[in-house]
PAZAPA-4460 file (N, C-alpha, C; in steps of 0.05 Angstrom, whole numbers, plus 32768, in hexadecimal, padded with zeros to 4 digits):
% residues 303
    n_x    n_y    n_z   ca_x   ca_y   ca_z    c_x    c_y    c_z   seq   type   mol
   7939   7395   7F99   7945   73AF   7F91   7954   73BA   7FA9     1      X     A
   7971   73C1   7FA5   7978   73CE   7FB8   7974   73E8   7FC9     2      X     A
   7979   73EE   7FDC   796F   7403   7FE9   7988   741C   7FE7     3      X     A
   7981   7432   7FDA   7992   7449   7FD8   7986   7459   7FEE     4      X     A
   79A2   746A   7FFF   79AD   747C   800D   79BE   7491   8000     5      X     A
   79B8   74A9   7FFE   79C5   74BE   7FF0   79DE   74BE   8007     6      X     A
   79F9   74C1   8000   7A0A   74C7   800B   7A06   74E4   8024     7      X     A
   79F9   74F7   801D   79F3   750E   8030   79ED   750B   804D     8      X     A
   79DB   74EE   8042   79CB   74EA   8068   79D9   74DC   807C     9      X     A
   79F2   74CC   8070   7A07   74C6   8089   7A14   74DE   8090    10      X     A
   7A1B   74F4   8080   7A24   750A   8091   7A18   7519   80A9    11      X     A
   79FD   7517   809E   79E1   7523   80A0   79E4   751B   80C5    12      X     A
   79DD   7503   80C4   79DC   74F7   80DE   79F3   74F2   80F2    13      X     A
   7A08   74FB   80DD   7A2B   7500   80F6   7A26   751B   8104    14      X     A
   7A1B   752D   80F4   7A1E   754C   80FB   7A38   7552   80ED    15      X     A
   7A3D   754C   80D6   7A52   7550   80CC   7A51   7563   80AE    16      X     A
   7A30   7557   80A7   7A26   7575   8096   7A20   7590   809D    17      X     A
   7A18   758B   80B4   7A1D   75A2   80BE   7A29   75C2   80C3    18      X     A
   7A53   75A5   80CD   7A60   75B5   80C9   7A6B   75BB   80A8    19      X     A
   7A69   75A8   8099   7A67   75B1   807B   7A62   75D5   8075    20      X     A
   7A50   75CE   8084   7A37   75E9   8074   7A43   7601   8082    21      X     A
   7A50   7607   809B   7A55   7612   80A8   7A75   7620   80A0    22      X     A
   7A85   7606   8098   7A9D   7607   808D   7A99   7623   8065    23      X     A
   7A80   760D   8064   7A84   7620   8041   7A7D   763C   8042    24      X     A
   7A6E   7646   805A   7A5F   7659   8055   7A71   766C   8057    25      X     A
   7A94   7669   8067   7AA9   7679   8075   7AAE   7682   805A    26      X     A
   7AB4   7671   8046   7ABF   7675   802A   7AB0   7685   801A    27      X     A
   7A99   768D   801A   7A8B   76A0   8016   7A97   76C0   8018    28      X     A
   7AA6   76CA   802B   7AB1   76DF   8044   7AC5   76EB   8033    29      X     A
   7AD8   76D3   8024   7AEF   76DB   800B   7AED   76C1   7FF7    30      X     A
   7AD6   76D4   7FE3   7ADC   76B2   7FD8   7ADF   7698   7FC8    31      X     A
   7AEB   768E   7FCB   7AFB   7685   7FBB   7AE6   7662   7FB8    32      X     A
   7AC7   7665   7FB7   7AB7   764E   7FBB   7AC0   7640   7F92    33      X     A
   7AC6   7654   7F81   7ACD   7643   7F70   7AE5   7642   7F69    34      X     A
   7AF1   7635   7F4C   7B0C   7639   7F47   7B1A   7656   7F3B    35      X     A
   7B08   766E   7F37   7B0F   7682   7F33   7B17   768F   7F4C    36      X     A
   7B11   768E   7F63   7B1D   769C   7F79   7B1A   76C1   7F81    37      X     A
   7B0A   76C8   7F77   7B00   76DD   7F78   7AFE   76F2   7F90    38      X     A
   7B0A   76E3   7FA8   7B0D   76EB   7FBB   7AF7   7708   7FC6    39      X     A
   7AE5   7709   7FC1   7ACD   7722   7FC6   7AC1   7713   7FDD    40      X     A
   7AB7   7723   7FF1   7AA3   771D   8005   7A82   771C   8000    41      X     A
   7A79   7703   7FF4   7A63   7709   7FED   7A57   7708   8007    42      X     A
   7A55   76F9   801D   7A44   7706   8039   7A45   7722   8039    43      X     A
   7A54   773B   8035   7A4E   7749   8032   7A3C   7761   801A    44      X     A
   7A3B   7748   8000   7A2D   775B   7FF0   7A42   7760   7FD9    45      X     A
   7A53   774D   7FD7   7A67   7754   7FC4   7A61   773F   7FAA    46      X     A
   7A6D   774D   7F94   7A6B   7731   7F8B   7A86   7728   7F72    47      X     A
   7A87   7715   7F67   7A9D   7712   7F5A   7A92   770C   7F3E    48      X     A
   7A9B   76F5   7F31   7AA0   76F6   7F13   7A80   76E3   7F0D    49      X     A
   7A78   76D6   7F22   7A61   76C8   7F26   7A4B   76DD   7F23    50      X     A
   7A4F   76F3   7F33   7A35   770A   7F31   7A2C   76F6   7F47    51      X     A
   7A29   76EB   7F50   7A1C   76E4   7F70   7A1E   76E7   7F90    52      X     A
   7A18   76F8   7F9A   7A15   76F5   7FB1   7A11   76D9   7FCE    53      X     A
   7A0C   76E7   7FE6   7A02   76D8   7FF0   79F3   76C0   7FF4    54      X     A
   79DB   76C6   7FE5   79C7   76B3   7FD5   79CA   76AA   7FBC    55      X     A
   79C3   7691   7FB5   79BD   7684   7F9E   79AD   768E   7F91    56      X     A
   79B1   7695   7F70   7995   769D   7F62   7993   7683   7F52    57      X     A
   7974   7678   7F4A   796F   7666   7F43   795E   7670   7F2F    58      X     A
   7962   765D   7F16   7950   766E   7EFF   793D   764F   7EF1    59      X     A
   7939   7645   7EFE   7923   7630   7EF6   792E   7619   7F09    60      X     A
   7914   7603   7F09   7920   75E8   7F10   7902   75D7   7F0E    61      X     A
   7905   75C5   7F0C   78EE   75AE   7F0A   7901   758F   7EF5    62      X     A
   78E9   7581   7EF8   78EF   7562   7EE4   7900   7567   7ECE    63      X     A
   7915   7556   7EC7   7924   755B   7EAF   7927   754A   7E9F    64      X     A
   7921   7539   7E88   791A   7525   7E7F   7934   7523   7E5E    65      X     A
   7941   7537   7E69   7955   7540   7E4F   796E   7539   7E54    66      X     A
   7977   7529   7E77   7991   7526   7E79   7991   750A   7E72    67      X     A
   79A7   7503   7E7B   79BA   74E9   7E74   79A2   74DB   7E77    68      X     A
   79A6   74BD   7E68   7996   74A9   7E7A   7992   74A8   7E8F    69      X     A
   79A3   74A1   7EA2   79AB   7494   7EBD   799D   74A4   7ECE    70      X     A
   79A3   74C1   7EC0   798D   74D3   7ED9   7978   74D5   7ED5    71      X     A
   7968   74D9   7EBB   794B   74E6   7EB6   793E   74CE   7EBD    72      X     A
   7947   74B1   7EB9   793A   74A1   7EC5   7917   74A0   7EAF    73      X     A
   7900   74A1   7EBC   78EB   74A0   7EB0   78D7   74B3   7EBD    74      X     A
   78E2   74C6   7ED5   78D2   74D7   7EDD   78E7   74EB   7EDA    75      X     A
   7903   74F8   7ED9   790F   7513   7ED5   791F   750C   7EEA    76      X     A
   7930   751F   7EE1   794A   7523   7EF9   7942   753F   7EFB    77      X     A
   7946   7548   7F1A   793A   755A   7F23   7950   756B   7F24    78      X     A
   794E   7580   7F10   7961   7590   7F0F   7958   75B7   7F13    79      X     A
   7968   75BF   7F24   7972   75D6   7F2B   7980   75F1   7F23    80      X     A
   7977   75FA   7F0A   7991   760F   7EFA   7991   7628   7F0E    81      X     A
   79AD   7627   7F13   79AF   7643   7F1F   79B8   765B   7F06    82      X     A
   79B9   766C   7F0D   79C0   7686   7EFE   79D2   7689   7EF9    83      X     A
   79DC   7693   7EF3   79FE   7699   7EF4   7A13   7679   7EE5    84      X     A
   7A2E   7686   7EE1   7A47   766E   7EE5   7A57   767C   7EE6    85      X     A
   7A71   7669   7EEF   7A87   7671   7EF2   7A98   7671   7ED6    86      X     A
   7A8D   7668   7EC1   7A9C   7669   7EA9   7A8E   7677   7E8E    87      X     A
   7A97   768B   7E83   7A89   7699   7E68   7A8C   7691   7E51    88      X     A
   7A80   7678   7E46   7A81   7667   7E32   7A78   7673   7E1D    89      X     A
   7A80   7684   7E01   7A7A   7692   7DF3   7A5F   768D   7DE2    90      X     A
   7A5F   766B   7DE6   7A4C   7657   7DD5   7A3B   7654   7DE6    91      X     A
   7A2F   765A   7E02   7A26   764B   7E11   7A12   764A   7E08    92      X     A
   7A02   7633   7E0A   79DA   7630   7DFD   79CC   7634   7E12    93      X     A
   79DC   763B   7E2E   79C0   7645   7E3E   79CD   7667   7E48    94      X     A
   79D4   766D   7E34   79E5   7687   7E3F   79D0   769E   7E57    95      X     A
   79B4   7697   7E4A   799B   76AA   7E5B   799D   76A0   7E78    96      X     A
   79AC   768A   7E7B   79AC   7678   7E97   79C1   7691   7E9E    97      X     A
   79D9   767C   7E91   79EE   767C   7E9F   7A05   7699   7EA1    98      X     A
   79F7   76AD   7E88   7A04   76C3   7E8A   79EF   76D7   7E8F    99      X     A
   79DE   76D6   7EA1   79CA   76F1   7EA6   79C2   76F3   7EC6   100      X     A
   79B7   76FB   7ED0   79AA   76FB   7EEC   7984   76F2   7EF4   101      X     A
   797C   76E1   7EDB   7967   76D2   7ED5   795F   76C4   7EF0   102      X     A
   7942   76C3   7EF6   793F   76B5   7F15   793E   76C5   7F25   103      X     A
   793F   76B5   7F41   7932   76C3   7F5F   7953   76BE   7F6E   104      X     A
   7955   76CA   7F78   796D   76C5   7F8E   795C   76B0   7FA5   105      X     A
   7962   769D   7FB6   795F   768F   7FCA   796C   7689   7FE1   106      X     A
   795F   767F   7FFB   7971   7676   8011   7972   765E   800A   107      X     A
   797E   7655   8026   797B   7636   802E   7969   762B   802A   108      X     A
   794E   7639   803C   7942   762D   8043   7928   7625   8024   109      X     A
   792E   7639   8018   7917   763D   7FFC   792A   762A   7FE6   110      X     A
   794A   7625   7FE2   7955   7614   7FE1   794A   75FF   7FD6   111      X     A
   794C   75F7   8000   7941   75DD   8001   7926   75D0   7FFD   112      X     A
   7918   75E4   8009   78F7   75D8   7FF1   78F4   75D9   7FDE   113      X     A
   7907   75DE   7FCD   7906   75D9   7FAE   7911   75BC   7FA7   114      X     A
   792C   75B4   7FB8   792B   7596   7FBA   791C   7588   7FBE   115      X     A
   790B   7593   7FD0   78F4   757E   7FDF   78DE   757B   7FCE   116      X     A
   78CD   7591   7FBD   78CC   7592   7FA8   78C8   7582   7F8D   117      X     A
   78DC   7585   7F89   78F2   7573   7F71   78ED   7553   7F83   118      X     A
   78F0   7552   7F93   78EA   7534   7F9F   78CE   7527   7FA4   119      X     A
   78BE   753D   7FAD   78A2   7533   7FA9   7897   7530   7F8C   120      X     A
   789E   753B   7F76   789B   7535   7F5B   789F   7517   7F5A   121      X     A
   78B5   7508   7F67   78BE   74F2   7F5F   78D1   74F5   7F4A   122      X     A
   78E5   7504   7F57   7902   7508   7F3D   790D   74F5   7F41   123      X     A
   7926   74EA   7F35   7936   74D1   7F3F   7954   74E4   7F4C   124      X     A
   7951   74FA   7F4A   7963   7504   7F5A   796A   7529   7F5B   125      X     A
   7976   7531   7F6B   797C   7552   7F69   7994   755C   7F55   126      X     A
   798E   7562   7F49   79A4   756B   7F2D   79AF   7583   7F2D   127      X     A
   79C7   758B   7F39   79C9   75A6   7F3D   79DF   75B1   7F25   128      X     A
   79CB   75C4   7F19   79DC   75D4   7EFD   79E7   75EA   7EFF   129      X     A
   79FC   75E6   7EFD   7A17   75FD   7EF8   7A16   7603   7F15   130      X     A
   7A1B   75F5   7F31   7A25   75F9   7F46   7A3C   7609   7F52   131      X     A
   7A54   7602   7F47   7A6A   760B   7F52   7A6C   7622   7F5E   132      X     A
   7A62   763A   7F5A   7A60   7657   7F6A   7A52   765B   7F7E   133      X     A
   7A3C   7643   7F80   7A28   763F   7F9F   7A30   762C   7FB3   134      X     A
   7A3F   7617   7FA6   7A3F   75F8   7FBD   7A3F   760F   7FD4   135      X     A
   7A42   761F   7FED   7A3E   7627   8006   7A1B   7629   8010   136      X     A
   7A0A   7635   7FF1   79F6   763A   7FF3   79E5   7619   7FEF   137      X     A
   79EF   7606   7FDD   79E7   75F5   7FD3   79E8   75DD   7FEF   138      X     A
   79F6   75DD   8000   7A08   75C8   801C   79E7   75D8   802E   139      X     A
   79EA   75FB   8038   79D0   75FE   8042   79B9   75F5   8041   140      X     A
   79B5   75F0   8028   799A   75EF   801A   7992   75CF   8018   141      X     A
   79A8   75B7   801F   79AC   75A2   8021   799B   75A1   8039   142      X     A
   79B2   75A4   8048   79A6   75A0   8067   798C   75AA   806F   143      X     A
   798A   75B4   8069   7964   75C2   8069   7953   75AD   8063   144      X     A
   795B   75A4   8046   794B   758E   8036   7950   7579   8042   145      X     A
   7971   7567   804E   796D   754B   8057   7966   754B   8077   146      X     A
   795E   7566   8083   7954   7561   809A   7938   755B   8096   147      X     A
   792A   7562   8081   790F   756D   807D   7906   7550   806E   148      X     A
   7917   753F   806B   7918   7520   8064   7920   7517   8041   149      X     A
   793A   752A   8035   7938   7529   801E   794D   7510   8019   150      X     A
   793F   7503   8006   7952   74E6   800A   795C   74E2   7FED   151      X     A
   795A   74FA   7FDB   796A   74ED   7FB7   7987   74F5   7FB4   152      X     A
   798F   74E1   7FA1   79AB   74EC   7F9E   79B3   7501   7F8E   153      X     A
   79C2   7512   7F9C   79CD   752E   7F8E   79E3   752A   7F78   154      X     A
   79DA   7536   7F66   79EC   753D   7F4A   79FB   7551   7F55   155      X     A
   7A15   7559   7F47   7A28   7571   7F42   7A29   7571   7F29   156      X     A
   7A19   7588   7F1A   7A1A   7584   7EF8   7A27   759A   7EF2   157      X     A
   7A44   7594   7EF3   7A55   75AE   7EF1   7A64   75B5   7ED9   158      X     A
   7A67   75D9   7ED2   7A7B   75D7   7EB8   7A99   75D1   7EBE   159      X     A
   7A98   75C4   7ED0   7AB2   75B5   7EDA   7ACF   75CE   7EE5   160      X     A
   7AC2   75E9   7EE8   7AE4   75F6   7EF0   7AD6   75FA   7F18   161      X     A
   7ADE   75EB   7F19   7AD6   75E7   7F38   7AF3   75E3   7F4B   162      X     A
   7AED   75F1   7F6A   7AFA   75F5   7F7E   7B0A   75D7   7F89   163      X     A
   7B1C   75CE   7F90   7B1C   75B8   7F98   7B17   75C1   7FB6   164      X     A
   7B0D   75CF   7FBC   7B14   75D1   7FDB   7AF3   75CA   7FE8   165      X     A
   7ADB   75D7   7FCD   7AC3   75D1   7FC9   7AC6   75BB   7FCE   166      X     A
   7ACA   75AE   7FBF   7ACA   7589   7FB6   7ACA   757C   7FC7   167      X     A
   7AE0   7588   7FDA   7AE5   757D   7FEF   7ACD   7574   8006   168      X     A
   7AC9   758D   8007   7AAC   7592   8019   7A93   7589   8013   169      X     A
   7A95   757B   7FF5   7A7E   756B   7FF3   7A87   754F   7FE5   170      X     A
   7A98   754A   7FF1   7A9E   7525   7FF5   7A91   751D   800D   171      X     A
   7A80   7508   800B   7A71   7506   8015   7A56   7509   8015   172      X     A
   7A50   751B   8009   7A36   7535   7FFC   7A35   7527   7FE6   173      X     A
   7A39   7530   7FCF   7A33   752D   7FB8   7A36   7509   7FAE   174      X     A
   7A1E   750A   7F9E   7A1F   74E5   7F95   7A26   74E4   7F7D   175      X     A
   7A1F   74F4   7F62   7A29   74EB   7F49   7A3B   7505   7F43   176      X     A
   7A48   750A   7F39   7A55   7523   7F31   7A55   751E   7F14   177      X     A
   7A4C   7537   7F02   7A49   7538   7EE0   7A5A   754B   7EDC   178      X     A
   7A77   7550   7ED8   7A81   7564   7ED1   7A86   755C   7EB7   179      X     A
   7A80   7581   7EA9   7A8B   7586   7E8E   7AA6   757D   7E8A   180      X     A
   7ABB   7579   7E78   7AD3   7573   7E6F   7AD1   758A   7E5B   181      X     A
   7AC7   75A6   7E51   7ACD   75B6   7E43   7AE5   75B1   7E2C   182      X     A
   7AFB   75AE   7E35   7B0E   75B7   7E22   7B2F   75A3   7E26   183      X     A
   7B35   75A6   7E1C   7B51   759A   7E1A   7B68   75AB   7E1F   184      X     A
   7B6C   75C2   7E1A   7B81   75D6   7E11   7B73   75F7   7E1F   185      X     A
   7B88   75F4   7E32   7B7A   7618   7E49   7B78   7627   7E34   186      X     A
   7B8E   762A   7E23   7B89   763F   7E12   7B71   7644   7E0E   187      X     A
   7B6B   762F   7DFB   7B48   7631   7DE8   7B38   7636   7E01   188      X     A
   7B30   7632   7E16   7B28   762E   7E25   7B1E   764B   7E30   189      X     A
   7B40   7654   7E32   7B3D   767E   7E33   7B2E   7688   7E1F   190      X     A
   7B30   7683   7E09   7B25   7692   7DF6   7B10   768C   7DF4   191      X     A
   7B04   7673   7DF9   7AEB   766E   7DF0   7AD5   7676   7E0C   192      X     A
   7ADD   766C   7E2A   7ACA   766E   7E42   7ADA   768B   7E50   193      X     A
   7AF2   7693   7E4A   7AFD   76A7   7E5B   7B07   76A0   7E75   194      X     A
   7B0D   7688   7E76   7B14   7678   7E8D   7B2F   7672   7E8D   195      X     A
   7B47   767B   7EA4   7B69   7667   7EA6   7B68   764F   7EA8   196      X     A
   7B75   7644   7E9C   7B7E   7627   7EB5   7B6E   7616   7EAD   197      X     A
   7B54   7619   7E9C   7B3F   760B   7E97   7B4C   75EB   7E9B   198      X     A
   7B5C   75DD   7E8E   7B60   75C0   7E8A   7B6A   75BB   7EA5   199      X     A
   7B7E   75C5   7EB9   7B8C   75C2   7ECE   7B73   75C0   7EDF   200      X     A
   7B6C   75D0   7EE4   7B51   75D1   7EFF   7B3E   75C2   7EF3   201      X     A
   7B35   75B9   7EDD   7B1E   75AD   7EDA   7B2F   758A   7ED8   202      X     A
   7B45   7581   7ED3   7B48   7566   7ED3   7B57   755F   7EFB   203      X     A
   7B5D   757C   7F04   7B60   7573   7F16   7B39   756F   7F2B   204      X     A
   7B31   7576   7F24   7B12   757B   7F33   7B0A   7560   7F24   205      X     A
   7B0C   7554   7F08   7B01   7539   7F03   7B0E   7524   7F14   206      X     A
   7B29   7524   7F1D   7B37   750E   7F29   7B30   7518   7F47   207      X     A
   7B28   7529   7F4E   7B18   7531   7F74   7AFD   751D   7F69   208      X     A
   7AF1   7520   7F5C   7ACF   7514   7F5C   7AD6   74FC   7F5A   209      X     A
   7AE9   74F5   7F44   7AE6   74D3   7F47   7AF6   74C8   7F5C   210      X     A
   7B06   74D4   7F67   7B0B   74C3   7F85   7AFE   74BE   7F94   211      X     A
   7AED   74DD   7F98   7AD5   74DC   7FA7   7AB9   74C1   7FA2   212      X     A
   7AB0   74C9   7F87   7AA1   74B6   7F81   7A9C   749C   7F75   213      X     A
   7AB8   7497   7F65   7AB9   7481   7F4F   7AA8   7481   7F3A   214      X     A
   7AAB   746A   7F2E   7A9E   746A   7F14   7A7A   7468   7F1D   215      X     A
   7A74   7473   7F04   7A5A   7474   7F06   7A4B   7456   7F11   216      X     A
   7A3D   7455   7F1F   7A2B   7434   7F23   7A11   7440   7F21   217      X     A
   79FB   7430   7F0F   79E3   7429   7F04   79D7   7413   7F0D   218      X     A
   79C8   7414   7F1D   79AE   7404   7F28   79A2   73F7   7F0E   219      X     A
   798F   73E2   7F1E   7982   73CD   7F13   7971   73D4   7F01   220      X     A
   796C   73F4   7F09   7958   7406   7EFA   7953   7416   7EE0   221      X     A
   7979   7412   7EDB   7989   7425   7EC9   798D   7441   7EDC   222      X     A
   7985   7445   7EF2   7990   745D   7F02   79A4   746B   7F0C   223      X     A
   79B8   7484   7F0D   79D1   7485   7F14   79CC   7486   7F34   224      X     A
   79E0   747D   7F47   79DA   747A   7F5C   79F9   7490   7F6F   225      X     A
   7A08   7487   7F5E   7A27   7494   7F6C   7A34   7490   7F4B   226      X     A
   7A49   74A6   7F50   7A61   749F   7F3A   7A65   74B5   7F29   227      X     A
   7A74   74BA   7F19   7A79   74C7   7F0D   7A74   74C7   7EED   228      X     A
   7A65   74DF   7EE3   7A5E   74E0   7ECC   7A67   74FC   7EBA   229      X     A
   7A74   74FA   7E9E   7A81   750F   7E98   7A7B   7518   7E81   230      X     A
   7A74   7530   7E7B   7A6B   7537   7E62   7A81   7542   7E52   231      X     A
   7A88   7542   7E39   7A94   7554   7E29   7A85   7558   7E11   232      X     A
   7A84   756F   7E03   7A7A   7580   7DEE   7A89   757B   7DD4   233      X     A
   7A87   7574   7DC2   7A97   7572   7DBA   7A8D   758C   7DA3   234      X     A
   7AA2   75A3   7D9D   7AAB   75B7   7D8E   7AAE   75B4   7D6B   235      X     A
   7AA1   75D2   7D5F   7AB2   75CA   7D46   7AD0   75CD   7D45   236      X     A
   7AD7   75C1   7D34   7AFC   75C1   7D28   7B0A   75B4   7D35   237      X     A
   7AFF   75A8   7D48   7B0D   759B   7D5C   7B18   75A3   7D75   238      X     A
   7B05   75BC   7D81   7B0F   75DA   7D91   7B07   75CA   7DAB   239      X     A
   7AF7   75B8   7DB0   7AF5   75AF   7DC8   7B11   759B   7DD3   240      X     A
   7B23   7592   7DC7   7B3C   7581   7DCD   7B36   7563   7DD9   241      X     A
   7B1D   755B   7DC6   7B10   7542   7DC9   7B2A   7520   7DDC   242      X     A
   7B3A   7525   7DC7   7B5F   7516   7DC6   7B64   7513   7DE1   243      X     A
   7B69   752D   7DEE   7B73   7536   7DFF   7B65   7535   7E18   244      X     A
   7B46   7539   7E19   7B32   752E   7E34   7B36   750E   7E2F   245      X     A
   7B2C   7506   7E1A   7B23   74E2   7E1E   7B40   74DB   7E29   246      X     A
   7B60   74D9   7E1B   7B6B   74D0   7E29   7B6F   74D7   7E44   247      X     A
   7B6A   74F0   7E50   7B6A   74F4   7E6C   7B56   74E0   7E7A   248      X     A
   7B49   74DC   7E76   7B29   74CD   7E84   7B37   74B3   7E80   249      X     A
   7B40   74A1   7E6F   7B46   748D   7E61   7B58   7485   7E79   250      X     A
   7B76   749D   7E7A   7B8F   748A   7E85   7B95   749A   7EA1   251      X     A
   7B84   74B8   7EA3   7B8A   74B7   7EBF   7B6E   74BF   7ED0   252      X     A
   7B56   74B6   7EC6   7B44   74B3   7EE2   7B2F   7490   7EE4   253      X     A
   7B26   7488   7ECB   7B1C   746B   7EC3   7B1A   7469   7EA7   254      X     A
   7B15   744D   7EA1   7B0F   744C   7E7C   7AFA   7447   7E83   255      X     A
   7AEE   743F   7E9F   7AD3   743F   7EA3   7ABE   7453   7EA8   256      X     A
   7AC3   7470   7EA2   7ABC   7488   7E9F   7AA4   7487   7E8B   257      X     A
   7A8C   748D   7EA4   7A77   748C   7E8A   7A70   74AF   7E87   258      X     A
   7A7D   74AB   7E60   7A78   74C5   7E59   7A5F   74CE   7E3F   259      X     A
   7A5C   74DD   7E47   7A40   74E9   7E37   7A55   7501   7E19   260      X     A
   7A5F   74FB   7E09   7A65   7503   7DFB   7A56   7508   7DDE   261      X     A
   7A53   7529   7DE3   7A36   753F   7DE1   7A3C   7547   7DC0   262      X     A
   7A2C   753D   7DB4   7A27   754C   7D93   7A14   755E   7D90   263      X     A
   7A0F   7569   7D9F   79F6   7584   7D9C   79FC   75A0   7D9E   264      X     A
   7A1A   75A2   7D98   7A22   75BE   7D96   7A10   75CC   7D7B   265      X     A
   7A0D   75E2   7D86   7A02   75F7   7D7A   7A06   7619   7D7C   266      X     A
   7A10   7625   7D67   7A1D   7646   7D6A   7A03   764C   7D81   267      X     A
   7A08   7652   7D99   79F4   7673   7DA5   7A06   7684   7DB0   268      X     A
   79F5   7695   7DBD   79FA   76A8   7DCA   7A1D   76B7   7DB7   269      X     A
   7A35   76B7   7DBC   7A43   76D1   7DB1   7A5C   76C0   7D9D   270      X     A
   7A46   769D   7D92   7A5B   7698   7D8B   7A5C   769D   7D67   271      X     A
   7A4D   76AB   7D62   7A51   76BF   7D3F   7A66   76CC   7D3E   272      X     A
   7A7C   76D6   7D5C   7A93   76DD   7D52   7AA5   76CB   7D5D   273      X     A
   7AA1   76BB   7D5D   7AAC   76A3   7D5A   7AB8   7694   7D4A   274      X     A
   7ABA   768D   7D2A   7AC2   7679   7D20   7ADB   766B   7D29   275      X     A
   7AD8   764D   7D29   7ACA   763D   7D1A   7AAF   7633   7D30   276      X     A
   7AAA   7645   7D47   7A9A   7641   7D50   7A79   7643   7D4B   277      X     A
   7A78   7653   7D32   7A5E   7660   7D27   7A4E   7643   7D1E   278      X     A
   7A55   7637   7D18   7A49   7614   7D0D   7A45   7604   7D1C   279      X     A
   7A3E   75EB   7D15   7A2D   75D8   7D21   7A42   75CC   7D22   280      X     A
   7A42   75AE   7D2E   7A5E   7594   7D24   7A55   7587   7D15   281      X     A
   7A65   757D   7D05   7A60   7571   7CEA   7A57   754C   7CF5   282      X     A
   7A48   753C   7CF0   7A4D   7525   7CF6   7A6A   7510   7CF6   283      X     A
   7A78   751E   7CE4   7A99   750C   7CDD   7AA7   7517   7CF4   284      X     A
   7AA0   7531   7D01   7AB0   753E   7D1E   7AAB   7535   7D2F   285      X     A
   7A88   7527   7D33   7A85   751E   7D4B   7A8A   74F8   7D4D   286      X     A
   7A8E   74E9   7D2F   7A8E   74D9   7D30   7AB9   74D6   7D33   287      X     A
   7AC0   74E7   7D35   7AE4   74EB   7D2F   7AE5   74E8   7D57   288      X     A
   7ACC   7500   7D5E   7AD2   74FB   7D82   7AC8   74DE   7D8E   289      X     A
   7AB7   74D5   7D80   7AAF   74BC   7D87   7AC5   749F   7D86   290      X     A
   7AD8   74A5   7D79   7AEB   7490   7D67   7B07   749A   7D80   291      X     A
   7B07   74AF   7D83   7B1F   74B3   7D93   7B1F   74AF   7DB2   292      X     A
   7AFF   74A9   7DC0   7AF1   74A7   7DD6   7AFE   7486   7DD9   293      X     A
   7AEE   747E   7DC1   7AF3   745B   7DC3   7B11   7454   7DC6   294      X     A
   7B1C   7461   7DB6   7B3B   745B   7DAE   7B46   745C   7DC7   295      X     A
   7B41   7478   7DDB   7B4B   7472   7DF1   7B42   745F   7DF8   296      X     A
   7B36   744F   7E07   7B2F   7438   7E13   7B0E   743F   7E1F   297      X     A
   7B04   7457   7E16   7AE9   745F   7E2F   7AD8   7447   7E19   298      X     A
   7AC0   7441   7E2E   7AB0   742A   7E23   7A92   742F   7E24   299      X     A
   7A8D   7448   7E40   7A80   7449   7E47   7A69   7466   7E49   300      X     A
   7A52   7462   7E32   7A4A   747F   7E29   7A2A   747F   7E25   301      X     A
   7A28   74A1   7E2B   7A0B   7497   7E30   79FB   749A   7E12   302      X     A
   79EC   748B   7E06   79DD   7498   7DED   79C5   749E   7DE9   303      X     A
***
């Protein structure tokens, strides 16, 4: 069996995470840590569209036995939900997460014993949910944990409208990246999460990860080890722009894109004024996204 090294600990031992952590925290000051740009000083107590400050609030974390294959593995992928996001998804199914102030605010250092944590359980790895508004807090809380001897590979389980400037700062850092593919068309995208740009910043943030990481690779174990993994939702009526992600994935990042393409939409939280969002997907909708996945050329999915 081969021997895995999380990408973190060669930085770890340059002194180069270090300056990582040091670099993200400036962005904090005005800031612009996701793709909304919000420019507020949360070091000082400010806050922006995140509702987050300084600290991370964290609203659960332990074993997760509900993600992808590759991660839950047979003991859990050790996952992390923070509070808050950067996107207001009208449908969201964890909306008590992701639209409330649920949880404890944390440092670094409480952070990082929750990695450590999550690793003495015997997770197959750190799963970090809905990141994008912390990576400064999330790089701290690293270094705490891989000084303290944390050796699993870190997830980015993102709703994909992320900073490229972030990204940047954790090439190198981060080993699998799971970004959402939400939507096809900004428009729907506005109306539905309240988000600009949604398709522009989220296919440019998928082509940053897979440079960074490449395609997903799976151990002897069935385990994800590095690579890239991508979820899309697929919508009623066809509101998610199914067409329009697969061929993106297909002809401009791999056809070797292993994607988890999601039939478990369900109306919550504010989507009753919603139609045609109020409904479930029909099986002929999800088997129509499944046919157009293939058609592009993707091959590779998790079931």
């Amino acid at each position: 069996m081969s021997v895995f090294e999380p990408a973190y600990l060669t930085l770890l031992r340059s002194g180069e995470l270090q300056r990582r952590v040091a670099e993200a925290r400036q962005h904090l000051a005005k800031c612009d840590v996701c793709a909304r740009v919000c420019r507020v000083n949360r070091l000082a107590g400010e806050r922006g569209i995140c509702r987050t400050g300084e600290r991370a609030r964290v609203s659960s974390y332990g074993p997760h036995l509900g993600e992808e294959n590759p991660l839950r593995g047979w003991r859990g992928s050790g996952t992390i939900f923070f509070t808050r996001c950067n996107l207001h998804c009208q449908y969201c199914q964890n909306w008590d997460i992701s639209q409330t102030d649920a949880g404890e605010e944390v440092d670094a250092e409480e952070l990082g014993a929750i990695m450590l944590e999550l690793q003495s359980y015997g997770c197959h790895n750190i799963n970090l949910v809905s990141p994008s508004h912390v990576v400064p807090q999330i790089l701290a809380a690293l270094l705490v944990a891989a000084e303290a001897g944390l050796h699993l590979p870190l997830v980015y389980n993102t709703g994909g409208y992320d900073s490229l400037d972030m990204l940047r700062l954790l090439d190198g850092v981060v080993d699998i990246y799971m970004p959402d593919m939400k939507y096809g068309d900004s428009a729907i995208a506005r109306r539905y999460s309240l988000v600009r740009d949604y398709v522009k910043v989220n296919q440019a943030a998928v082509r940053e990860m897979h440079r960074q990481v490449g395609d997903l690779q799976i151990d002897e174990r069935g385990l994800a080890r590095r690579g890239l993994l991508v979820r899309h939702l697929v919508l009623p009526n066809h509101l998610a722009g199914t067409a329009q992600v697969v061929r993106f994935l297909a002809e401009e990042v791999s056809k070797d894109t292993y994607l988890n393409l999601m039939d478990q939409y369900r109306p919550e939280y504010l989507a009753s004024r919603y139609p045609p969002l109020n409904r479930r997907i029909t099986p002929q909708e999800y088997q129509h996204a499944l046919e157009l996945a293939q058609k592009a050329g993707l091959h590779r999915f998790d079931r």
